[in-house]
C-alpha positions in Angstrom: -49.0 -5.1 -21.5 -47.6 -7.8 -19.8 -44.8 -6.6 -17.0 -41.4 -8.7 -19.0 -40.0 -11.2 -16.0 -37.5 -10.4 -13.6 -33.6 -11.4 -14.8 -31.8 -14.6 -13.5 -29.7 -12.4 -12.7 -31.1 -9.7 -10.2 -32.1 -9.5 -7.3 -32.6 -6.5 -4.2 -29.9 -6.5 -1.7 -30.9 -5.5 1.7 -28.7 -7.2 3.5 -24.5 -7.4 3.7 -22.6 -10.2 5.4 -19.3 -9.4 6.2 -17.0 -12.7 6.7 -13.4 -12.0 8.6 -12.6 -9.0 10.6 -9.3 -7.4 10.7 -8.1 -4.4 8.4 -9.9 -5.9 5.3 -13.3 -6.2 7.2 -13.6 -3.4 9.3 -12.6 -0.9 6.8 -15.9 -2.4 4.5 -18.1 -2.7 7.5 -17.1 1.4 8.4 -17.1 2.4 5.0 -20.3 1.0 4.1 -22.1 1.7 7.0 -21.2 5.1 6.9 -22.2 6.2 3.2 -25.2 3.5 2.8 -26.3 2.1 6.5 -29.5 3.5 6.7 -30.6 1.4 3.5 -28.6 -2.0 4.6 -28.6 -4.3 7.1 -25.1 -5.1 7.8 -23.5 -8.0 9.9 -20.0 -8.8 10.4 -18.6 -12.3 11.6 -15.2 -12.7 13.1 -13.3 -14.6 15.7 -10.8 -13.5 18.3 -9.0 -17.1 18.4 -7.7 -15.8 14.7 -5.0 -13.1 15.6 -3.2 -10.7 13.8 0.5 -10.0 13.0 0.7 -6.7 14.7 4.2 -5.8 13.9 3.1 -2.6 12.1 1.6 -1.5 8.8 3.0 0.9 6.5 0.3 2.8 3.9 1.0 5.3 1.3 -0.7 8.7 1.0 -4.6 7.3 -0.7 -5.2 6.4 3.5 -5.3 10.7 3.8 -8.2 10.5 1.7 -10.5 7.8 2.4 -10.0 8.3 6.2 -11.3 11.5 5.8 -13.9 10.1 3.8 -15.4 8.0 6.8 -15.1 11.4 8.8 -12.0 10.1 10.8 -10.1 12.9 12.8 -6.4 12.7 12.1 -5.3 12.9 15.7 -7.8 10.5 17.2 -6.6 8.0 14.2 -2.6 8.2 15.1 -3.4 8.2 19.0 -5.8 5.2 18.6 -3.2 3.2 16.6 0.0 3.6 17.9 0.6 5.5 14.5 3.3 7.7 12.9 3.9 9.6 10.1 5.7 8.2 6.8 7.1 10.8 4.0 8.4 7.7 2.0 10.5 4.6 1.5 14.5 4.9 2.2 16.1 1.8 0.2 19.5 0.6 1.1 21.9 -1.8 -0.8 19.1 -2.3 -3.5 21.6 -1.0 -6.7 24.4 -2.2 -4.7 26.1 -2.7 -1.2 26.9 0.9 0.1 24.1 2.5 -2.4 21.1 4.2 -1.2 18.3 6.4 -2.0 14.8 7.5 -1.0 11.5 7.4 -2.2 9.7 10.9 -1.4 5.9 11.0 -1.2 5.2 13.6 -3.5 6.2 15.9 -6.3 9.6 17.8 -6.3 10.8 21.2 -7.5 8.8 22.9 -10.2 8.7 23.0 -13.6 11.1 25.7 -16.0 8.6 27.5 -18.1 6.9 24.8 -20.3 10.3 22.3 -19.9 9.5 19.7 -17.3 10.8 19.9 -14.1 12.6 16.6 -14.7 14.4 17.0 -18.0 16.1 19.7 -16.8 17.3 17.5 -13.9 17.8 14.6 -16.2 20.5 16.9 -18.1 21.8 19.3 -15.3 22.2 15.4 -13.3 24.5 14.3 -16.6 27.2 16.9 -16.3 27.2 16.4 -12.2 25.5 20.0 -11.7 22.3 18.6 -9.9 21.9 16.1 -7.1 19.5 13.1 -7.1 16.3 13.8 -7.8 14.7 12.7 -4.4 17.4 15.8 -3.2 14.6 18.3 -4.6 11.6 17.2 -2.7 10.6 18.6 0.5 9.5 14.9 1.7 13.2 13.8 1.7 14.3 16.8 3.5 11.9 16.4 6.6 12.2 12.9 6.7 16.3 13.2 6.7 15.9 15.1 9.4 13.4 13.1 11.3 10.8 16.7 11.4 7.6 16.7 10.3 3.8 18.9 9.7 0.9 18.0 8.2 0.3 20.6 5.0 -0.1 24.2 5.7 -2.7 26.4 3.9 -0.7 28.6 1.1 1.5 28.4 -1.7 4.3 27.5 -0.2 6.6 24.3 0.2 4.9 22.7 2.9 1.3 23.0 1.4 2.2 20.2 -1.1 3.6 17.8 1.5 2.7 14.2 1.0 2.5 11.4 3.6 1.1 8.4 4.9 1.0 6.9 8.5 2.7 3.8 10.2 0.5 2.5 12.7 -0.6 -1.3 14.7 -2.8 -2.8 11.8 -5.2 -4.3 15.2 -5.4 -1.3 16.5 -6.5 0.2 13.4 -9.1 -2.7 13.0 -10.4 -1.8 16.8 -10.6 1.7 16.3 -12.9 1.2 13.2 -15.0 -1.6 14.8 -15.9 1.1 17.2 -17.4 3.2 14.7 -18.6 0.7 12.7 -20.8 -0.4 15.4 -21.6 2.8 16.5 -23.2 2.9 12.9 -25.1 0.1 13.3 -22.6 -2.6 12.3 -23.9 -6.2 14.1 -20.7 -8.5 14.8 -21.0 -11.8 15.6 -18.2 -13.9 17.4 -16.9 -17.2 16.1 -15.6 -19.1 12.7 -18.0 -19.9 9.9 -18.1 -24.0 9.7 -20.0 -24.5 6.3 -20.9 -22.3 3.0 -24.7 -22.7 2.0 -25.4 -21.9 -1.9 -28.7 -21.4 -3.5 -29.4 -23.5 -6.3 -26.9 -21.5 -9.0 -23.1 -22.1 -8.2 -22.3 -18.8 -8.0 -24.6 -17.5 -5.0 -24.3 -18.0 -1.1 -27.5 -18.4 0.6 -25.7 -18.3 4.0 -22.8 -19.1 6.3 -23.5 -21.2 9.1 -21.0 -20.7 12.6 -19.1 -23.6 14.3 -21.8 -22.8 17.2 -24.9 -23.3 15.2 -26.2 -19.5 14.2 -27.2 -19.7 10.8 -26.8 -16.2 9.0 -28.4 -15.2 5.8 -27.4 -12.8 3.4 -28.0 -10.8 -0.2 -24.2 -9.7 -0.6 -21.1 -12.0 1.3 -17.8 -9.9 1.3 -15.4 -12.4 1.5 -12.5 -10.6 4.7 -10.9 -14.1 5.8 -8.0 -13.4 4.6 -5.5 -16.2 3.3 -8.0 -18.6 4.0 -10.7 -17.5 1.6 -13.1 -19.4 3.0 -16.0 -17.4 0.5 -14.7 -17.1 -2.5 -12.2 -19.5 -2.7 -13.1 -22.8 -0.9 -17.1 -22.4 -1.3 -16.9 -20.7 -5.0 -13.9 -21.8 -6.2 -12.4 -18.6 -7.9 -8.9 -19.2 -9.3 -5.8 -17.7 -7.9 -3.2 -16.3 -10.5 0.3 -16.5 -9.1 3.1 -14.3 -9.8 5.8 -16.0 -8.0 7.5 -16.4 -11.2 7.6 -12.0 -11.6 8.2 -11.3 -7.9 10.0 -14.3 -6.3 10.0 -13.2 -2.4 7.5 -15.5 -0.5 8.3 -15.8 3.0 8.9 -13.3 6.0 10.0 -13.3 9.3 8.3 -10.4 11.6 8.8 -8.9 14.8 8.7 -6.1 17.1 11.2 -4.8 19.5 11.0 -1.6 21.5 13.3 1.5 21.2 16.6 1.7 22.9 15.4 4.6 25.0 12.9 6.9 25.5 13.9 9.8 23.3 15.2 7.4 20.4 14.3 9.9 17.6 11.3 8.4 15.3 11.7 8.1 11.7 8.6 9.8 9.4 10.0 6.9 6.7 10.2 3.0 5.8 13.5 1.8 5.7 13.6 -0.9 3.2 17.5 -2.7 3.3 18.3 -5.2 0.9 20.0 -8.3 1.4 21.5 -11.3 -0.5 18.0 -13.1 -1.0 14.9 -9.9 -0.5 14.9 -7.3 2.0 14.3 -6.7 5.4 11.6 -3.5 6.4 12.1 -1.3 9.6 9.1 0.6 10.5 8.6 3.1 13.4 5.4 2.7 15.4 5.0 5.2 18.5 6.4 2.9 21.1 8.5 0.5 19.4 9.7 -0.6 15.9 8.2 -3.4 13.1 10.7 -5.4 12.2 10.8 -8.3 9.4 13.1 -10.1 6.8 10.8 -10.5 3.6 13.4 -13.4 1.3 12.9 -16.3 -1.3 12.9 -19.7 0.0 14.5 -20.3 -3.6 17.3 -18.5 -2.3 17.7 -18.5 1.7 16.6 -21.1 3.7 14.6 -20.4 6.7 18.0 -20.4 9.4 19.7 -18.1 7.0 16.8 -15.7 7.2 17.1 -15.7 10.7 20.7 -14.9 10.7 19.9 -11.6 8.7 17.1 -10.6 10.7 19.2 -11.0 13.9 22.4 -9.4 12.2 20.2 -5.8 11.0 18.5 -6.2 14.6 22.0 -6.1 16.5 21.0 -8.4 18.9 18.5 -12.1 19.4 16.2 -11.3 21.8 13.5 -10.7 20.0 10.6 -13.4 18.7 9.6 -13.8 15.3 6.6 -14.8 13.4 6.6 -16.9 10.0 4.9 -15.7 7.8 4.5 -17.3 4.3 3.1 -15.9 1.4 2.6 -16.2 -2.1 2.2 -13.2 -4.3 -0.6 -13.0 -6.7 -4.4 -12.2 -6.8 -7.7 -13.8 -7.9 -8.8 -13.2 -11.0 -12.5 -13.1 -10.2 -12.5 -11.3 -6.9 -16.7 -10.7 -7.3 -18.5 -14.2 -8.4 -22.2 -14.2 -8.1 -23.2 -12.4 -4.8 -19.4 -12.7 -2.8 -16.8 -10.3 -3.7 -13.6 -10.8 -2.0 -11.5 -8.0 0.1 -8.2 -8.3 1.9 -6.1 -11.4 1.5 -8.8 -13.4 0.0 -8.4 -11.5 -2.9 -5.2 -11.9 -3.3 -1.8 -10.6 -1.5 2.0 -8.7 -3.1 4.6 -8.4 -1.3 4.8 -5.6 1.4 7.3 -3.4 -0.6 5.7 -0.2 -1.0 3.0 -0.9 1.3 0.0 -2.1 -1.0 -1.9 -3.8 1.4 -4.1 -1.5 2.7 -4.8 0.8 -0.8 -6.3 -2.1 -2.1 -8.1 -3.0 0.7 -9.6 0.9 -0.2 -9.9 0.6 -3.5 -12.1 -2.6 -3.4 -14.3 -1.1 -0.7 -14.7 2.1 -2.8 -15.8 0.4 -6.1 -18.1 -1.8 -4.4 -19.6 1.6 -2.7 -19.7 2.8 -6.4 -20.7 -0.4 -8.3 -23.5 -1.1 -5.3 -26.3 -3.2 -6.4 -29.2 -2.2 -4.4 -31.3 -3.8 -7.2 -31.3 -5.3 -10.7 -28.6 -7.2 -12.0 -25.3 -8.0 -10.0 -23.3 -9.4 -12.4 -22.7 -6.6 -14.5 -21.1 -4.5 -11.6 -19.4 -8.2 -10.4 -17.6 -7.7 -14.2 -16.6 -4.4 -14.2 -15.1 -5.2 -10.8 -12.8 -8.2 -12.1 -11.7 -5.8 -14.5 -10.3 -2.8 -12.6 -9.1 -5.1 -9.4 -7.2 -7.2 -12.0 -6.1 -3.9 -13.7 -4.7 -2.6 -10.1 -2.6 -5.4 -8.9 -1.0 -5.8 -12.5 -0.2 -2.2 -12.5 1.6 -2.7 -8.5 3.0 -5.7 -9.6 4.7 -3.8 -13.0 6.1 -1.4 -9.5 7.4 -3.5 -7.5 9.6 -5.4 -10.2 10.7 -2.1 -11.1 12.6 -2.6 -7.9 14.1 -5.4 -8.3 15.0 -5.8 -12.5 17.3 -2.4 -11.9 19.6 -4.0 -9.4 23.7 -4.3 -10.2 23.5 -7.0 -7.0 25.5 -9.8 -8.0 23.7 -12.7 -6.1 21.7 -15.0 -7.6 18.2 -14.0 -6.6 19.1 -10.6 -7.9 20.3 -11.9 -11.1 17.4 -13.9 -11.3 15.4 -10.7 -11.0 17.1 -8.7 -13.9 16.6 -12.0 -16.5 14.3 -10.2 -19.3 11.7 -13.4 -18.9 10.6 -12.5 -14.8 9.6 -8.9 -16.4 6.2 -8.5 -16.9 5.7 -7.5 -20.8 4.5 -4.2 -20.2 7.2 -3.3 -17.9 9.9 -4.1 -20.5 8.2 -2.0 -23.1 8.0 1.1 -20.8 11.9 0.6 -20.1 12.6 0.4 -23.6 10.6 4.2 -23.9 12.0 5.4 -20.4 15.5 5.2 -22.0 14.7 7.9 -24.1 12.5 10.1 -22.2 11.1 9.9 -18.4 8.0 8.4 -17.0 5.0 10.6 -17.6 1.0 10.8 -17.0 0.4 9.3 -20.2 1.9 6.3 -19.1 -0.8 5.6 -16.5 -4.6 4.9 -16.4 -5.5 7.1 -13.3 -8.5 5.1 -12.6 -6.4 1.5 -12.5 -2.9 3.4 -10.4 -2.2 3.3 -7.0 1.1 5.5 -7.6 1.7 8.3 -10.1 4.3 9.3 -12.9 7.0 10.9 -10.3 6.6 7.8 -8.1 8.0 5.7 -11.1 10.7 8.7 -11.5 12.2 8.3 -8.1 12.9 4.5 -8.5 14.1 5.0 -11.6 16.4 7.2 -11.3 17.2 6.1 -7.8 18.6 3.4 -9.2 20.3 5.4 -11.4 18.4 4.4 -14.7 19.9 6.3 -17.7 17.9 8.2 -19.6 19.4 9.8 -22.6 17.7 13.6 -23.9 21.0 14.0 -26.0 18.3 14.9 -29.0 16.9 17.7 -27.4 19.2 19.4 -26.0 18.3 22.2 -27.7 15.2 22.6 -26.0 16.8 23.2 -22.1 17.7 26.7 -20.3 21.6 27.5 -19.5 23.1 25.6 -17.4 23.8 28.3 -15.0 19.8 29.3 -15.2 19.1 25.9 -14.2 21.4 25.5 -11.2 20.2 28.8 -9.7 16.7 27.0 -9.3 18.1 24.0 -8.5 19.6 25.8 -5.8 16.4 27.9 -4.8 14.1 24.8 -4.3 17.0 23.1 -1.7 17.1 26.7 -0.2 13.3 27.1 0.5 13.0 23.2 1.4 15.5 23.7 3.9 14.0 26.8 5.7 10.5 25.1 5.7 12.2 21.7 7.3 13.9 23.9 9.8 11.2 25.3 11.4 9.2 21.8 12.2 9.3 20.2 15.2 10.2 16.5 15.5 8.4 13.6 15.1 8.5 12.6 18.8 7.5 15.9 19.5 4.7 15.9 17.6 2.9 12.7 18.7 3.9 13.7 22.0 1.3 16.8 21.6 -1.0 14.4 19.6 -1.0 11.5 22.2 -1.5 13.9 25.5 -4.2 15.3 23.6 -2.5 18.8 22.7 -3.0 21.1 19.4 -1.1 19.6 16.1 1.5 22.1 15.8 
């Protein structure tokens, strides 16, 4: 019997080029190396001319797990970064001036027999017998008082904590380098000057350096961030904008240092609204990130400023431009280059996005690998679930924004029915009549859960009307008891924890986490 011919479409990958360093490449080249280096050669290209913001990265709680999947001790990570700990988001002036509210990571309180948790709250919160939801989760708690502890084995309060880190993003992107190479990662210095293909369209044969070296490749993962030189310059790959959903495209960035040495550290973002976006305040272990994120439809470039320098309290600080536009590739794997990072596509920094999908991409390509036979069925499934992810962020973040009572034009702007994406609009119409729930979300697809959706919600004071059953609830006094219990256990948990300066001060000299 004759042996039936090879596909078009496969071929044996041995060898993985690695184009950009930063976050985006670093994180592929570690991961990668790590759970399939001994069966690929992998090279990664970068320059140092081609610098970094550096004003601080903010993650949410999916870092814990793929940090611990490259093996990365927790202590060594935070000291090698400049890092922090982050139990949530604290948004001010987003309902209204004066208004605020927090954004826990993790669940709250527990649920009444088979009656959710939060339909008790939901009617206990309508008769003023309850306080806001983010009141019953132990996040808030530590954070409000500027404490922290990673979880602690047991049953109790603080072995459900959830939390995330701040830290320098090139820092981050050194510390990994160092055990990517220590796995065998090759890096080569310099810019890549010209895209070879093979005869089809869709497949690099190599990228050649501004100096000459000529490197060839099976697999190209495309890390140059806003540049794209890979997939979008060489292969073309569309970019679906969704500056008409989410309208902020420009920020100004900075970083100043504390005030003094004992300045207490917050474990959260603080996200502060203001007439045209919102400015971000994140604490890194010797000083703070700082930037204005606005619309350029809305606030011109000397007005941005002016906020920036109004929330800083003072001007002498420098800041960076930084424009953006949000949206994503719709093919971010064509042929044999599959983009990660920025080249893939960018959202605004609210609720710290950035580096989850950076994680998620490098995961499903560790999944999807195509050591041999075809590559284009992995490239497809891919598309799918990348394109999947950012629409599901991007329905988040608008939840934001579409709830706000501001009166100024870029917020009215944001509540018009046509900037809401369809399927947002359809879960608002069912969130009027009962709250979020995990049937809402495809787990696979999600980069933030049920209660996550709950505490903007209802932050924002979202009303949700149970009037038809409720029948179904415990006595009121029943209710407040437990109400009561959870902030009473919270509070002796929170009490005992040290501070978050006094924590990374044992974690930087080297000491026992506490």
């Amino acid at each position: 019997m004759t042996a039936a011919p090879p596909r078009a479409d496969t071929q044996t990958i041995k060898r993985v080029v690695i184009a950009g360093g930063g976050t985006a490449g670093w994180v592929a080249a570690a991961a990668l190396s790590k759970h399939l280096g001994p069966l690929l050669d992998i090279v990664l290209v970068e320059s140092d001319e081609i610098g970094t913001v550096g004003v601080g990265e903010a993650t949410i709680p999916p870092i814990q797990a793929f940090n611990a999947l490259l093996g990365i001790d927790e202590r060594a990570f935070v000291a090698a970064t400049n890092g922090t700990f982050k139990l949530g988001i604290e948004f001010v002036d987003w309902r209204r001036t004066g208004h605020c509210y927090f954004h826990p990571f993790g669940t709250y309180g527990h649920d009444f027999g088979a009656i959710p948790f939060e339909a008790i709250w939901q009617r206990m919160r309508q008769q003023g017998r309850a306080e806001p939801l983010d009141a019953y989760a132990l996040a808030t708690l530590a954070a409000r008082a500027n404490r922290f502890t990673t979880p602690r084995p047991g049953n109790t309060p603080l072995g459900h904590i959830g939390y995330a880190y701040h830290f320098d993003a090139g820092l981050y992107a050194r510390f990994l380098r160092g055990r990517a190479e220590a796995q065998g990662v090759v890096r080569h210095e310099g810019r890549v000057a010209q895209v070879e293909r093979r005869a089809e369209p869709s497949r690099i044969e190599a990228i050649v350096m501004e100096h000459g070296t000529r490197i060839a490749g099976d697999l190209f993962i495309d890390c140059s961030g806003f540049r794209a030189e890979l997939i979008g310059k060489a292969l073309g790959a569309p970019f679906q904008s969704v500056q008409d959903q989410l309208f902020t495209d420009r920020a100004l960035a900075c970083k100043i240092g504390y005030d003094r040495a004992d300045a207490p550290i917050e474990s959260f973002t603080i996200a502060t609204a203001h007439a045209a976006g919102w400015t971000w305040d994140i604490a890194l272990e010797g000083a703070r990130g700082i930037g204005c994120v606005y619309s350029s439809a809305h606030m011109t470039d000397d007005r941005a400023a002016e906020v920036l320098q109004r929330y800083i309290g003072h001007d002498r600080f420098t800041a960076r431009t930084i424009p953006f536009e949000s949206g994503y590739r719709t093919q971010q794997w064509i042929g044999n280059c599959v983009a990660v990072g920025l080249s893939g596509g960018f959202l605004e920094p609210l609720e710290s996005t950035g580096v989850v999908l950076v994680e998620a991409a490098v995961a499903m390509i560790g999944e999807l690998f195509p050591h041999t036979g075809p590559i284009d069925a992995p490239a497809r499934r891919f598309n799918t679930l990348m394109a999947a992810r950012y629409d599901r962020i991007i329905t988040f973040l608008k939840l934001h924004y579409c709830l706000s009572r501001r009166e100024e034009p870029f917020w009215r702007d944001n509540a018009a029915p046509d900037s809401i994406p369809e399927a947002l609009r359809d879960l608002l119409d069912q969130w009027r009549y009962r709250p979020p729930n995990r049937f809402d979300f495809l787990i696979d697809v999600e980069s933030f859960a049920y209660f996550n959706y709950q505490y903007i919600l209802y932050g924002m004071d979202f009303p949700t009307d149970l009037a038809a059953g409720r029948g179904d609830f415990p006595d009121g006094a029943a209710a407040e008891r437990m109400f009561a219990r959870i902030r009473r256990f919270g509070e002796r948990a929170v009490a005992d924890l040290p501070t978050n300066r006094a924590l990374l001060h044992d974690i930087n000299a080297g000491r026992t986490l506490r």
